[in-house]
C-alpha positions as CSV (number, residue, x, y, z in Angstrom):
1,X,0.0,0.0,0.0
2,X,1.2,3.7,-0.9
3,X,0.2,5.1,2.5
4,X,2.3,2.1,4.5
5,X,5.2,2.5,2.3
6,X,5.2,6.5,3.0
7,X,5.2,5.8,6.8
8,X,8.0,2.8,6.3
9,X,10.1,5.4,4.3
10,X,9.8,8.3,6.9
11,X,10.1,6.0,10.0
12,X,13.6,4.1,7.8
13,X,14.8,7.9,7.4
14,X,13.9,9.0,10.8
15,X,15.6,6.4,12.4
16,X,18.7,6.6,10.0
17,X,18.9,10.3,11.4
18,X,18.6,9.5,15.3
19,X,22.1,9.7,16.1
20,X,22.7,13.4,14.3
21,X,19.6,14.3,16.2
22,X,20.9,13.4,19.5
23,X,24.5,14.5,18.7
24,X,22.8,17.8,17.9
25,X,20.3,17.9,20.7
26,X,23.2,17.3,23.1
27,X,24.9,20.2,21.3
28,X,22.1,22.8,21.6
29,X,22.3,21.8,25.4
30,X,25.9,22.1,26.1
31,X,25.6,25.4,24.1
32,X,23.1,26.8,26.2
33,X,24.8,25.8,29.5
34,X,27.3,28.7,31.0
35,X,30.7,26.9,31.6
36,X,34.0,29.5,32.3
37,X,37.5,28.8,33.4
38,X,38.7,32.1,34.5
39,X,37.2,34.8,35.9
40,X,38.4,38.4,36.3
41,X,36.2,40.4,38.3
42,X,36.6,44.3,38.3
43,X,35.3,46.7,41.0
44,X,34.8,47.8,44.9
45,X,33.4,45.9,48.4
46,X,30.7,44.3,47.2
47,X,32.7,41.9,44.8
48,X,35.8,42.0,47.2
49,X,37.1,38.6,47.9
50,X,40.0,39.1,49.7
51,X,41.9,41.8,48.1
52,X,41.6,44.8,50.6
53,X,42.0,42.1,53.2
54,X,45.8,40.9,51.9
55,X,46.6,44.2,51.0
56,X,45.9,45.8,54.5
57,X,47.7,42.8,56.0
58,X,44.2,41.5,57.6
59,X,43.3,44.8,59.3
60,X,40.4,45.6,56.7
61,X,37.7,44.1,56.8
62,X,38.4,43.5,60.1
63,X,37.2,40.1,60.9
64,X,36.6,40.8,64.8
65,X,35.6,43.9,66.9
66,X,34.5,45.0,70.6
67,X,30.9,45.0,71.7
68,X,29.0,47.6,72.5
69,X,27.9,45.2,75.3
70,X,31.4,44.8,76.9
71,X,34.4,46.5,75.1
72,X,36.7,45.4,77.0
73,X,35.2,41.8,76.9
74,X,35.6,39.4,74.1
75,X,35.3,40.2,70.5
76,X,32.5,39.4,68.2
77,X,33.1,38.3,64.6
78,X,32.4,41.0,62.6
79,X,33.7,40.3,58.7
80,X,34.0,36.9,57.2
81,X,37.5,36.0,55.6
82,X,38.0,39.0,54.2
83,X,34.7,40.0,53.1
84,X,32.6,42.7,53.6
85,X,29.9,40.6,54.4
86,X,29.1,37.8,56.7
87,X,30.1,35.0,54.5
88,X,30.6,34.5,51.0
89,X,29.3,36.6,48.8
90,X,28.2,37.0,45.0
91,X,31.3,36.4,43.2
92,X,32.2,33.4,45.9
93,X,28.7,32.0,44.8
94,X,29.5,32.2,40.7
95,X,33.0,30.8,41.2
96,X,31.5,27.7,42.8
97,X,28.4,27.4,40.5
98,X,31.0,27.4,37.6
99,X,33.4,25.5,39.1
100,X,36.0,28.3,38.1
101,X,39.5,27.3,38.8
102,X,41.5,30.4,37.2
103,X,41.3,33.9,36.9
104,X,42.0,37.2,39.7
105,X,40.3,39.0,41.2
106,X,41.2,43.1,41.2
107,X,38.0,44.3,43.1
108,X,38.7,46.4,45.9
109,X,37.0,48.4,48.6
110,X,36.3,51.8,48.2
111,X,37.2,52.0,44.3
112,X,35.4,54.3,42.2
113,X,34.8,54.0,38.4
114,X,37.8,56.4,38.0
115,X,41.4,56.5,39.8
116,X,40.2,57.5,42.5
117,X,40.0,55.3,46.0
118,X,37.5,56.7,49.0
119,X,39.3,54.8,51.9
120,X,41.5,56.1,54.2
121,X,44.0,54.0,52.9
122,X,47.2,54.6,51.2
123,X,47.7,53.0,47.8
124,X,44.4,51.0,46.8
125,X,43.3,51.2,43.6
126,X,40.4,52.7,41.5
127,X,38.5,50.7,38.4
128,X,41.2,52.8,36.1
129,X,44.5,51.1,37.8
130,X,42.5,47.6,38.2
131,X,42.2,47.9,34.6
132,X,45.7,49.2,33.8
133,X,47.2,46.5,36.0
134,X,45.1,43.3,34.1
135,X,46.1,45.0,30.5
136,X,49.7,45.3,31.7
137,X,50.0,41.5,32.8
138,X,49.7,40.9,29.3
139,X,47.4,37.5,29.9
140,X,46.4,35.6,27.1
141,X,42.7,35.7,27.0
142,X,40.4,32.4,26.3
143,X,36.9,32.3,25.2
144,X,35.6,31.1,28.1
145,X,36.9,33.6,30.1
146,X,34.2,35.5,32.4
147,X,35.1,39.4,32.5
148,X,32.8,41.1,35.5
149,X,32.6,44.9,35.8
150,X,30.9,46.3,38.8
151,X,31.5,49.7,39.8
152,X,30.3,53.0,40.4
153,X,28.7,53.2,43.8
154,X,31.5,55.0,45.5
155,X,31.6,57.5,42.9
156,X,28.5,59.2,44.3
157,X,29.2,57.9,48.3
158,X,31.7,59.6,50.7
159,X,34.2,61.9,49.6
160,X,34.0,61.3,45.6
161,X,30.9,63.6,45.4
162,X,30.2,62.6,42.0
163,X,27.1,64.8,40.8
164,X,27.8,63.6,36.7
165,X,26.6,60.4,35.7
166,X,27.7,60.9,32.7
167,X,31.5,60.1,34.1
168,X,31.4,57.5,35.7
169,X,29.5,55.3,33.0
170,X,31.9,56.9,30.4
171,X,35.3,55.0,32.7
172,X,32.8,51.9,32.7
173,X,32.1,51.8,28.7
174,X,36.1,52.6,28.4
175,X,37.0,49.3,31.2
176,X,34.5,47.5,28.5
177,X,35.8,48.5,25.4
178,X,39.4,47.6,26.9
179,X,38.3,44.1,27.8
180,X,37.0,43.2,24.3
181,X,40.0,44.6,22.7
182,X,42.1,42.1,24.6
183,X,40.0,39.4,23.6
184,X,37.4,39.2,26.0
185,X,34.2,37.1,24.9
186,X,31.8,37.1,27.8
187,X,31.7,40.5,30.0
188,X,28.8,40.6,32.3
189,X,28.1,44.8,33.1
190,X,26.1,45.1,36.4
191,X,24.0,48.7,37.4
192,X,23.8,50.4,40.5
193,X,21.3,49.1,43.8
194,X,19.3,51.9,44.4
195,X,21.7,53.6,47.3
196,X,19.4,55.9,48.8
197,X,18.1,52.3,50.2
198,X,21.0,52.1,52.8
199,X,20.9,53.0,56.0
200,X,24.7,54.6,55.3
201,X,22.5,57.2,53.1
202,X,19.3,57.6,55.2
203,X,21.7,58.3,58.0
204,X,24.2,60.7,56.3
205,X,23.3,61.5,52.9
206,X,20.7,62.9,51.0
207,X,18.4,59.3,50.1
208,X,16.5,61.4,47.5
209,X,19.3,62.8,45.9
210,X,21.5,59.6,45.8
211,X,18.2,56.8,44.4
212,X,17.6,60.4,41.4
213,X,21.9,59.7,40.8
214,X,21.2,55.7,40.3
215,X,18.2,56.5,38.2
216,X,20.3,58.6,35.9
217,X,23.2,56.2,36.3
218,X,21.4,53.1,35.6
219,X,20.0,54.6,32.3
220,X,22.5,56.0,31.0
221,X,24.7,52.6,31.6
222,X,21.8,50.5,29.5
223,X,22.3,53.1,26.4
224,X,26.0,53.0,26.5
225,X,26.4,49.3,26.9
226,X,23.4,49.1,23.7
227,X,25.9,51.5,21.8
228,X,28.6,49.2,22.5
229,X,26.8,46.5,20.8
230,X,26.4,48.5,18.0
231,X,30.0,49.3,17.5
232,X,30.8,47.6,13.9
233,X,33.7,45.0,15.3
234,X,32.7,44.2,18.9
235,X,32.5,40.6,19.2
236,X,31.9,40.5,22.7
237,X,28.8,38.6,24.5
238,X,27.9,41.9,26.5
239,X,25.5,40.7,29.4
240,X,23.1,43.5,31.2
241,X,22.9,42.6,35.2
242,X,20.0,44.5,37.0
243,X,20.4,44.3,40.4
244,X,18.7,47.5,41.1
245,X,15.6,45.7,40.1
246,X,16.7,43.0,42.0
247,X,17.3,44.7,45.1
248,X,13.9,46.7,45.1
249,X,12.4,43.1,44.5
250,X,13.8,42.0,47.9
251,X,12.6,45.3,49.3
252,X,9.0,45.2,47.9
253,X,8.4,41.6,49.5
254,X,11.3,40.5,51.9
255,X,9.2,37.7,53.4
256,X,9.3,35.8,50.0
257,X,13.4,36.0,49.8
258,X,13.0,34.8,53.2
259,X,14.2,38.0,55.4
260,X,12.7,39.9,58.0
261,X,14.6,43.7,58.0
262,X,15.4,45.4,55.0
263,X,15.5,49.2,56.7
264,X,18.7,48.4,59.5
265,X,22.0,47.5,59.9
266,X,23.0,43.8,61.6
267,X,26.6,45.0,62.5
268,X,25.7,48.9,64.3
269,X,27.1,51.5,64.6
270,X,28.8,50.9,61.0
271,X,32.4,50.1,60.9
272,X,33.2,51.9,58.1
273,X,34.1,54.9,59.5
274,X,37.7,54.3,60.4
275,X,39.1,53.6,63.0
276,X,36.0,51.1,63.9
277,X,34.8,51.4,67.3
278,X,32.8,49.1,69.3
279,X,29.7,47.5,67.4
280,X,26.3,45.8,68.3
281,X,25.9,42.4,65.9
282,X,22.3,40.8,65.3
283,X,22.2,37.2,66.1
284,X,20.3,36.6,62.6
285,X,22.5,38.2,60.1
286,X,21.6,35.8,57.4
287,X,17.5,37.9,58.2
288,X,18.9,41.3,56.9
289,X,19.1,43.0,53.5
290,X,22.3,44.9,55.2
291,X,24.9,42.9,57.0
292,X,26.5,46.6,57.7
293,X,25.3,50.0,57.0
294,X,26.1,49.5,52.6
295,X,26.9,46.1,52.6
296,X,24.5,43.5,52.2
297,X,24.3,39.9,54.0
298,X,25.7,36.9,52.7
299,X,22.0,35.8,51.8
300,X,21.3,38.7,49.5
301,X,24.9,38.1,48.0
302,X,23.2,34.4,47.3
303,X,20.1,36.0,45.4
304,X,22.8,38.3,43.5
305,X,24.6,35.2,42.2
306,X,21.3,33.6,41.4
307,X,20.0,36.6,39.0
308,X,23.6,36.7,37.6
309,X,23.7,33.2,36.8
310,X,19.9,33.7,35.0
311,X,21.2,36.8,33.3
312,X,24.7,34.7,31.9
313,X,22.6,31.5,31.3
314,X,20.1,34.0,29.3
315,X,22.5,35.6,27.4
316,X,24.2,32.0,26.7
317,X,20.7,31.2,25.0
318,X,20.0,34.4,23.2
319,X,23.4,34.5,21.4
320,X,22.9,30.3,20.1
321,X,20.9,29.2,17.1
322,X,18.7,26.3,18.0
323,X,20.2,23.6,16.0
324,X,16.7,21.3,16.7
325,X,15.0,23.6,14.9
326,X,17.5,22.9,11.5
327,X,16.4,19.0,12.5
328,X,12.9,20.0,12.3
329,X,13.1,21.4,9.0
330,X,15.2,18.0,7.5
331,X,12.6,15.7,9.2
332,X,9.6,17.9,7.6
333,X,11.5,18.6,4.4
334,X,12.4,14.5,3.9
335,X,8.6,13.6,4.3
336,X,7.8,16.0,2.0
337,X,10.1,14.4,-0.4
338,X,9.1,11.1,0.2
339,X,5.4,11.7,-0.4
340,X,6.1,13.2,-3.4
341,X,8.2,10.1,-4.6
342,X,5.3,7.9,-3.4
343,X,2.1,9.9,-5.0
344,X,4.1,10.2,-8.4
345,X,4.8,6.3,-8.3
């Protein structure tokens, strides 16, 4: 019969293509999964892993101060291994979802997006030397290299006093631009938190004026990194991280992210101001948007990684053709065929 034949033909050419199928399937999948083996992370405290800590020789963060309770009693821990939180936080998270093995980390505390370092501390580094010094080791980038830039922040905190958006996102496009001229395939670009959110700026700043200077920043970041795109010759997977939306998710319902204060500090009165006195620590940091007065708890750091995983994953996907959908067109293009063989015979 014509119509069993048919089916016999399709099922003998369906089943003669099973293993490109698979092969291909498998290849969409590995495709679309995020896998790195260096990471080179760019910024100030909040992606700090360490570096402030070795370069102070362990006095910053400090990782135990007085109580308020008893200060001449024993110390509280105040700052996990070298952290400015009270455990790992985002970048910690993506290194071990990765499984990243290489890389450095230049991210240190108080950097702006400039030259310019905020802490009372002589010789640490803005975003401008953290650059110079990665282009200046010469290091041979790889494709599956992960380049993170996040910065900004203390360019409108403390004494940088940064009133121009405009600036800072212009040293962030440039710490871009360098990256993908040196290779650099995957560079994930995260905004600004909305600042006037932290009890640091409903304490001492102006919270209005700081959340109008995100607003601006955060804008203006989005049409730079879209012009970037645009630039005939950048090959780089450019990847948009909003954790200002984020953030103001966590602040809108707390209870679903599983914390119970997003307004205070854990770790009061903060010790950033230098020399750090005598502080008051909650017994449920891992409850608080803030661990300290800026800095946010090692659980929020976990929600960061999370969104930045989704964003990279994302991005992964956007930037892949689906190869199933080439198999789709064979299978529907070989019955086609195959009927027409069989109605002409």
């Amino acid at each position: 019969m014509p119509g069993s034949t048919l089916i016999s033909r399709i099922g003998s050419v369906l089943g003669a293509m099973a293993l490109p199928l698979s092969v291909m399937t498998l290849a969409s999948g590995a495709a679309e999964a995020a896998s790195f083996q260096r990471l080179y992370v760019f910024g100030d405290s909040l992606s700090d892993t360490g570096r402030t800590f070795d370069l102070t020789g362990g006095l910053v963060p400090p990782p135990f101060l007085p109580t308020t309770e008893d200060p001449f009693g024993p110390l509280v821990p105040a700052y996990a291994d070298g952290r400015f939180s009270n455990g790992p936080v985002w970048i910690d998270f993506l290194t071990e979802e990765f499984e990243i093995t290489g890389g450095t980390n230049y991210a240190v505390t108080s950097a702006t997006t400039g030259s310019l370092n905020t802490a009372p501390i002589p010789g640490l580094p803005g975003l401008t030397q953290q650059v110079g010094q990665f282009l200046a080791e010469n290091i041979a980038v790889a494709s599956d290299d992960l380049f993170i830039l996040f910065a900004g922040s203390n360019d409108y905190l403390g004494t940088a006093g940064q009133d121009n958006p405009a600036i800072p996102v212009a040293n962030l496009a440039a710490a871009t631009r360098a990256f993908a001229a040196a290779g650099a395939k995957n560079i994930l670009v995260a905004n600004l938190p909305d600042l006037g959110l932290s009890p640091f700026v409903q304490e001492v700043l102006d919270p209005t004026a700081a959340s109008t200077l995100v607003s601006q920043h955060n804008a203006l970041l989005e049409n730079s990194l879209n012009a970037l795109r645009a630039e005939p010759g950048f090959q780089a997977n450019l990847i948009s991280f909003d954790i200002f939306s984020l953030i103001n998710d966590v602040v809108a319902d707390p209870t679903a992210f599983g914390l119970t204060n997003t307004q205070d500090a854990c770790l009061f009165p903060s010790p950033l101001f230098f020399p750090p006195g005598p502080v008051t620590r909650c017994s449920n940091p891992d409850n608080f948007l803030f661990y300290d007065s800026l800095h946010p708890s090692s659980t929020v750091h976990r929600f960061v990684a999370d969104a930045a995983i989704d964003a990279i994953e994302d991005s992964q996907s956007a930037s892949t053709p689906e190869p199933i959908s080439v198999v789709a067109l064979v299978v529907i293009g070989g019955a086609l065929y195959l009927s027409r063989r069989s109605a002409s015979a």
